[in-house]
C-alpha positions, 0 to 999 in steps of 0.5 A: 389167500394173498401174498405179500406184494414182492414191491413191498419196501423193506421199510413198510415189510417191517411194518406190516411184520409189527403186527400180527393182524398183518401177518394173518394177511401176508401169512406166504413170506418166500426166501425172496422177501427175507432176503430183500427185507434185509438187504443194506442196498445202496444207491445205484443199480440194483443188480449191482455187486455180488448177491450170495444173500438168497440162496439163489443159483447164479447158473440160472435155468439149464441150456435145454430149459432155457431154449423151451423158454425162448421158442416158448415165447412167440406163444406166450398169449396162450394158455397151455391148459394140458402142460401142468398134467404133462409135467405133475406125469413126468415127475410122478412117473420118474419117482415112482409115485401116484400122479395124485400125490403131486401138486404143482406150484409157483414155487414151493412157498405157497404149499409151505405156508398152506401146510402150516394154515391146514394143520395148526391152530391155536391149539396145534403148534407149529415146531420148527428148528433153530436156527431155520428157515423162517417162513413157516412161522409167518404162516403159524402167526397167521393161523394163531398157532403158537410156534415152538423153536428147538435148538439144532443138536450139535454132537458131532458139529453136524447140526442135524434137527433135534427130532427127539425134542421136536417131538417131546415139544407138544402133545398135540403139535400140528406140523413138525417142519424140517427142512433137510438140507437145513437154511441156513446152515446147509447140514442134514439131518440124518435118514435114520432121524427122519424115519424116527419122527415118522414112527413116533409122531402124534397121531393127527401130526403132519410131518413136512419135509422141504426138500428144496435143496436135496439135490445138493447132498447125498441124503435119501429122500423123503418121497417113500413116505408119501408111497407108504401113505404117511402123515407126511408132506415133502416140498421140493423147488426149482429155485435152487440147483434148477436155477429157476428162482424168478421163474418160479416152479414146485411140488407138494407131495403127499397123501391125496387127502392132505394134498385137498386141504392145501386146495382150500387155499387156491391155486392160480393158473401157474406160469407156462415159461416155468412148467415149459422150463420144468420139463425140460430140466427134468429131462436132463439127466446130468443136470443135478450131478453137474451142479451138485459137483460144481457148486460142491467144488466152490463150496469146499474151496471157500469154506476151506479158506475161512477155515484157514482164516481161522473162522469156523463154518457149519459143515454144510452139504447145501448151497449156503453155509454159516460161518461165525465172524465172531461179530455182530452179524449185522455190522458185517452184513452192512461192511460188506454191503458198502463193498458191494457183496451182499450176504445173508441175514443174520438169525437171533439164536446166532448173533456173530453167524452170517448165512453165505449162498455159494455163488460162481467161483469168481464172485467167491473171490470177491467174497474173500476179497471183502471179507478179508478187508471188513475183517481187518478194518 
């Protein structure tokens, strides 16, 4: 099954987007694709400005990961056919679970869109929240199934999933995705609320959970479901507080049943600078407490500010937020970018919200600096 060309132009992205017998040869679309799919570049370095649009983790791999990649590197014509075993062990042995249960991957885009192929079909829709993340549709209009958007609850401004509704959608729904913490709002769906669509989902439905910014909150995982041998599929990345987005790393945990059908689809020899850098980083106890501190400290100062801006933002527990501009989100989208400070895209159901990735401390302050001047323009 092959995947969208990350040297595609956003031009020919949109292109290919226009037609569904496109999609069915693109169906595994990553946060990376998105995000450049809807960046405002302008002329000059690319790499140029503060790039908060894809909830990436400007801290990059921790120091012991990064050292296993540099010694690494002198032995980079070899393959290191035992080392996925070695880390699949590891995590499994720190999790308690059954080695069996977890696949490796270069990321945890492709089990998403395999998941979603296996399990929908025409007839077998795909239910998902609104706004979320939007890469599981993509791999839903390459099977053919319907995709079936359900609003975010909203009682108490926790935006959680409205797990009620997502399963009243269809009687015969293929996969319910939840991703908890949410992108792009970066809140969490409570643990009682998950439990429920476990208990109460149609029989043949599989519930998949992507975890990719778990570490960011305080939220129980979801990996006991997998123990007790539900219909349950939970990702997890590297990307995100691991700070190894580029060099691509995660996990598919289940039922070794449900894990076969996702092999169908194939799997490549995985990048050994990752699975060297994985190991490392799951061997470093204080990495996930440090970060999930620190980037919790920045989030509360900048969320604060906009607040006192007056600018209502979601409570996120994540390493994004929305905040509402009270404009047309793609207008400040492109200000911003003219200033060099490159934000998230805008969602449909959410025309004035934009998505902000928590960067360092200082590129926050640019943040504030060009949001204040776009917003005064």
């Amino acid at each position: 099954m092959p995947v969208l060309d990350a040297t595609i132009s956003r031009r020919s992205f949109f292109r290919f987007a226009a037609g569904a017998s496109a999609l069915a040869a693109f169906p595994i679309v990553s946060e990376a694709h998105l995000a450049w799919a809807q960046r405002a570049h302008r002329s000059g370095d690319p790499n140029k400005g503060v790039h908060i649009d894809s909830n990436e983790n400007p801290m990059g791999p921790c120091d012991t990961a990064r050292q296993a990649i540099a010694d690494l590197i002198p032995k980079g014509g070899r393959y290191y056919f035992n080392m996925e075993e070695e880390v699949v062990n590891l995590f499994a042995q720190q999790e308690g679970l059954d080695p069996k249960s977890v696949r490796l991957y270069a990321g945890s885009s492709e089990p998403l869109a395999y998941t979603v192929l296996a399990f929908t079909s025409p007839s077998n829709p795909l239910v998902t929240a609104d706004p979320g993340y939007e890469a599981a549709e993509w791999s839903a209009k390459a099977a053919g199934a319907p995709v079936l958007k359900i609003a975010l609850s909203d009682p108490k401004g926790a935006a959680p999933h409205d797990i009620r509704a997502m399963l009243a959608a269809s009687p015969s729904t293929g996969v319910i995705y939840i991703c908890n913490p949410n992108n792009p709002t970066g809140t969490c769906t409570p643990r009682a609320d998950i439990e429920y669509a476990v208990d109460h989902a149609p029989k043949n439905t599989i519930l998949l959970i992507d975890e990719a910014y778990i570490h960011f909150c305080d939220q129980p995982r979801s990996l006991d479901f997998v123990k007790e041998g539900r219909n349950v599929i939970v990702l997890r990345t590297f990307s995100k507080i691991y700070g190894m987005a580029g060099l691509r790393m995660g996990f598919a945990i289940g039922r070794p049943d449900l894990l076969k059908k996702l092999d169908y689809f194939g799997r490549n020899m995985l990048p050994t600078p990752a699975m060297f850098g994985t190991r490392a980083s799951l061997l470093d106890t204080s990495l996930v407490s440090t970060r999930k501190a620190a980037i919790a400290s920045t989030r509360t100062d900048t969320t604060s500010w906009l607040k006192q801006q007056g600018y209502a933002v979601t409570p996120s527990e994540s390493n994004c937020f929305m905040v509402d501009t009270r404009r047309p989100a793609k207008d400040v989208i492109a200000a911003m970018a003219a200033k060099e400070v490159y934000i998230g895209r805008p969602w449909p159901s959410c025309p004035t919200q934009v998505r902000i990735t928590v960067g360092l401390p200082e590129e926050m302050m640019t943040f504030r600096k060009a949001f204040t001047e776009v917003m005064t323009s």
